[in-house]
C-alpha positions in Angstrom: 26.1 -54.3 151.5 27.6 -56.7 154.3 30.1 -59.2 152.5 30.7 -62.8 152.8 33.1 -63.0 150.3 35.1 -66.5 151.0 32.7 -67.3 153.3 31.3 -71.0 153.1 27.1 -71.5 154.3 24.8 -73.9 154.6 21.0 -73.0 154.7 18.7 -76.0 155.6 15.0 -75.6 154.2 16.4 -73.2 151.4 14.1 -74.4 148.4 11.1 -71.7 149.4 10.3 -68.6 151.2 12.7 -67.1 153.5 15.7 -70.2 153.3 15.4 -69.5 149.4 15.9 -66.0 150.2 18.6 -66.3 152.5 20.9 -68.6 150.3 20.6 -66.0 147.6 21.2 -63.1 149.4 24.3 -64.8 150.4 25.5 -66.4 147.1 25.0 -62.4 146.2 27.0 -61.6 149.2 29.9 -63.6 147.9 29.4 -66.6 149.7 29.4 -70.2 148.5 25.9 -71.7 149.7 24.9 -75.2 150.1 22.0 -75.1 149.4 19.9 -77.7 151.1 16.1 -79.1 151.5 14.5 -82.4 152.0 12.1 -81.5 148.4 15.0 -81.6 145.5 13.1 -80.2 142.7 12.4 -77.3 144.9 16.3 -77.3 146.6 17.4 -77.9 142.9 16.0 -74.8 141.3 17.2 -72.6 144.6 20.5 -73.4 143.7 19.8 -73.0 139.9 18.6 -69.8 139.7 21.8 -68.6 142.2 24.0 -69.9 139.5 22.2 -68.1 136.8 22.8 -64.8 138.6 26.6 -65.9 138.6 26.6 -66.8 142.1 28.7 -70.3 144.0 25.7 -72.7 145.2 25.8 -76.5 145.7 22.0 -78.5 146.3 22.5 -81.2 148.8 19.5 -83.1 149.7 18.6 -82.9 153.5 15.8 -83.8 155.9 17.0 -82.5 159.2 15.1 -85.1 161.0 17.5 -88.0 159.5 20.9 -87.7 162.2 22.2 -89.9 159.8 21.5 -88.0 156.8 22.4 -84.8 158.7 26.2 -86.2 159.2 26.7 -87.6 155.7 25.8 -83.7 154.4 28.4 -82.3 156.7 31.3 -85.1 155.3 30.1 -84.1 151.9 30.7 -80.4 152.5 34.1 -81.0 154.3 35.1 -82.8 151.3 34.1 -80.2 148.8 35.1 -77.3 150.9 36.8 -78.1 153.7 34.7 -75.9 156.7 31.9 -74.5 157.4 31.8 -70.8 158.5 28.3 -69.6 158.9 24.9 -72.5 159.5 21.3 -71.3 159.3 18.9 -73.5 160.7 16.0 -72.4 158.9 13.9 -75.6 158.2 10.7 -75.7 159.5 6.9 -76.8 159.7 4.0 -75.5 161.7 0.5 -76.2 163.4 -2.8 -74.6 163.3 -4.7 -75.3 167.1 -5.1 -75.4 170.5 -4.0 -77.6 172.8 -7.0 -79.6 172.9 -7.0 -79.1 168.9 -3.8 -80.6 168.7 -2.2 -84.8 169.2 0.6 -85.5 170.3 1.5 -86.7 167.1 1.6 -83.4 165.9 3.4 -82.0 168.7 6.0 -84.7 167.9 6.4 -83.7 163.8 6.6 -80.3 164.9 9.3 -81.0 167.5 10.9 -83.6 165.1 12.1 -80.6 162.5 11.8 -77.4 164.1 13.7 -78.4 167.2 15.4 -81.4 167.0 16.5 -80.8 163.1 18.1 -77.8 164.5 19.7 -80.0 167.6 21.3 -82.8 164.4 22.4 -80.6 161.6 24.5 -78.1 164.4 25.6 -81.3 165.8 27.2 -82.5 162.3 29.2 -79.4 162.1 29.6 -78.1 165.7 33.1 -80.1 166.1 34.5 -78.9 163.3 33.5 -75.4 164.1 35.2 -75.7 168.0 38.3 -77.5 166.3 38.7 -74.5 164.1 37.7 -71.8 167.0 35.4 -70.1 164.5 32.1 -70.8 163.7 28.5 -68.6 163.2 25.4 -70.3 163.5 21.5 -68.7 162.9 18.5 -70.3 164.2 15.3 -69.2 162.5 13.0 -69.0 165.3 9.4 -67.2 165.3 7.9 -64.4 166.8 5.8 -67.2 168.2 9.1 -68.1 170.3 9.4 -64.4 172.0 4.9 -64.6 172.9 2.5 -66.6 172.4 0.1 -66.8 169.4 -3.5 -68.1 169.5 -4.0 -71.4 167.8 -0.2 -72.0 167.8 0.2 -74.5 170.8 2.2 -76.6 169.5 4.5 -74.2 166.7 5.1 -71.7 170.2 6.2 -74.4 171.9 8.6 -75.9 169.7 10.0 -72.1 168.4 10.1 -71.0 171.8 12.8 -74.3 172.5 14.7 -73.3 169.8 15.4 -69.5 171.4 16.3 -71.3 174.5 19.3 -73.6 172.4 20.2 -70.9 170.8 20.9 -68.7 174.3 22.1 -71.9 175.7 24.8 -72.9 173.0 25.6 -69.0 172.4 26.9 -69.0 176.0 28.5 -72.6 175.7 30.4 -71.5 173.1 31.1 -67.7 173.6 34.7 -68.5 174.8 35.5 -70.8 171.4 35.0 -68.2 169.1 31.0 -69.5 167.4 28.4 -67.3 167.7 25.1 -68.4 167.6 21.8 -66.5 167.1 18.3 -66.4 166.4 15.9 -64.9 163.9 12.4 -64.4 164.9 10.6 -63.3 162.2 6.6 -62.3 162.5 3.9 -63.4 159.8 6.2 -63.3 156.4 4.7 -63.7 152.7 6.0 -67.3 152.0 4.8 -71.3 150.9 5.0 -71.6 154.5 2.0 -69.2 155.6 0.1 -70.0 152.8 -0.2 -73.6 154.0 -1.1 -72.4 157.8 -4.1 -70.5 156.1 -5.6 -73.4 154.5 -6.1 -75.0 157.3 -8.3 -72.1 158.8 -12.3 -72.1 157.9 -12.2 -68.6 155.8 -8.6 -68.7 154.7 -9.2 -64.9 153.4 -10.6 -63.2 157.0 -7.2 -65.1 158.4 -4.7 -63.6 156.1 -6.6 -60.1 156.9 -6.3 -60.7 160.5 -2.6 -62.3 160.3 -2.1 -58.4 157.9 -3.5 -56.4 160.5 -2.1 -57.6 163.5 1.2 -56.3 162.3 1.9 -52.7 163.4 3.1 -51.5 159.3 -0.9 -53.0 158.5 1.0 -56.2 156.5 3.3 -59.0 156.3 6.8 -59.4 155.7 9.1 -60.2 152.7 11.2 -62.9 152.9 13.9 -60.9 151.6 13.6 -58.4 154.4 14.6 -61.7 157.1 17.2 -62.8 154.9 18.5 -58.8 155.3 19.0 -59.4 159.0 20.3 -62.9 158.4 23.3 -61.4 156.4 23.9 -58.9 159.0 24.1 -61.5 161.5 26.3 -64.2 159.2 28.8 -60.8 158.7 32.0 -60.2 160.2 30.4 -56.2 161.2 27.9 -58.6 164.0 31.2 -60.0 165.9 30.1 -58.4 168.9 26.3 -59.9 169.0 25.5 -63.6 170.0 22.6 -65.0 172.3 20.5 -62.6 171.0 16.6 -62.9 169.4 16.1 -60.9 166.4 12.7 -59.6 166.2 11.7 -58.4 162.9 7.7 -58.8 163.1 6.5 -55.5 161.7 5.8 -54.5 164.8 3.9 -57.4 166.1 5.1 -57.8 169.6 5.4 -53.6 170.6 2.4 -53.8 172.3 2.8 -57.2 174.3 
């Protein structure tokens, strides 16, 4: 198992599905993780159950939307623990429709979390990162930001922006010793895909289709991203940053 033993992390969106996941694989790893959500019964009971299972976890209440809020989280953690090695972006929402399915209003909450909550909460803690000359930072992406999905105008869009900052910033930054990367993960077992298919006519045919367009004939496990995400947050991935890490079950082979 990859260690993060003294390592301090931050996961945003951590109080279901694959942030949940992720801040406990870490916490298991060795790492202290704030854990952090804009719900904080949910956010609360992430960090709970890592402390139960003897693990170092803080709950910090979040919504990555707030700059404000975003910068008072990252004084908070400086004062507790004094840096910040390894951030994962992982907050996000999503869409069901096409373009002529979808306002701009929803384009705009989409965009407001998924790529500009990623833009505030780096922002908190990039200078501190370039002060030290060490940093990691993870981007949870989508599969939907390496192709394009049907009905996803709006999700693809957004997801496909955050794999361009992430390849932008990686190479900004190469040279002051932060990495930054992205997960793209395909359809995944979670709250989050649960909501997408209520919003379809037959919620059951979708979560068939959304199965079967996978190569393996199913979704994934949120503990199977989180897997790659400690990989990535690792001292063994020094060498990798810019880079979009597809784990979709073999969704996009055939594209």
């Amino acid at each position: 198992m990859f260690s993060l033993q003294n390592k301090i992390a931050l996961v945003t969106g951590a109080g279901s599905g694959i942030g949940a996941a992720i801040a406990e694989t870490f916490a298991r790893a060795g790492a202290f993780v704030f854990v952090t959500d804009r719900d904080e019964k949910s956010g609360g009971e992430t960090a709970g159950r890592i402390k139960t299972q003897k693990g170092q976890a803080e709950f910090l209440a979040l919504d990555v939307t707030n700059e404000e809020n975003c910068q008072r989280v990252a004084q908070a953690v400086f004062d507790s623990q004094g840096r910040m090695d390894v951030l994962v972006n992982n907050a996000g929402i999503g869409h069901v429709g096409t373009m002529l399915q979808t306002s701009g209003a929803d384009l705009d909450r989409l965009y407001a979390v998924n790529v500009r909550g990623v833009f505030n909460v780096t922002k908190a803690f990039l200078p501190d990162m370039l002060k030290r000359k060490s940093g990691n930072i993870i981007n949870l992406a989508s599969i939907g930001g390496v192709v394009g999905v049907r009905d996803r105008v709006a999700y693809c869009t957004t997801k496909f922006a955050v794999a361009g900052l992430t390849k932008s910033m990686a190479l900004d930054h190469a040279q002051h010793g932060i990495r930054v990367n992205c997960i793209c993960p395909g359809r995944v077992e979670t709250p989050f895909v649960a909501a997408r298919l209520k919003e379809y006519p037959d919620p059951e045919q979708a979560r068939r289709e959304m199965s079967t367009t996978q190569a393996v004939g199913r979704m994934g496990r949120p503990e199977e991203i989180a897997a790659a995400a400690l990989y990535l947050a690792s001292d063994e991935s020094a060498f990798v940053t810019g880079t979009e890490f597809i784990i979709d079950g073999g969704f996009s082979a055939g594209k």
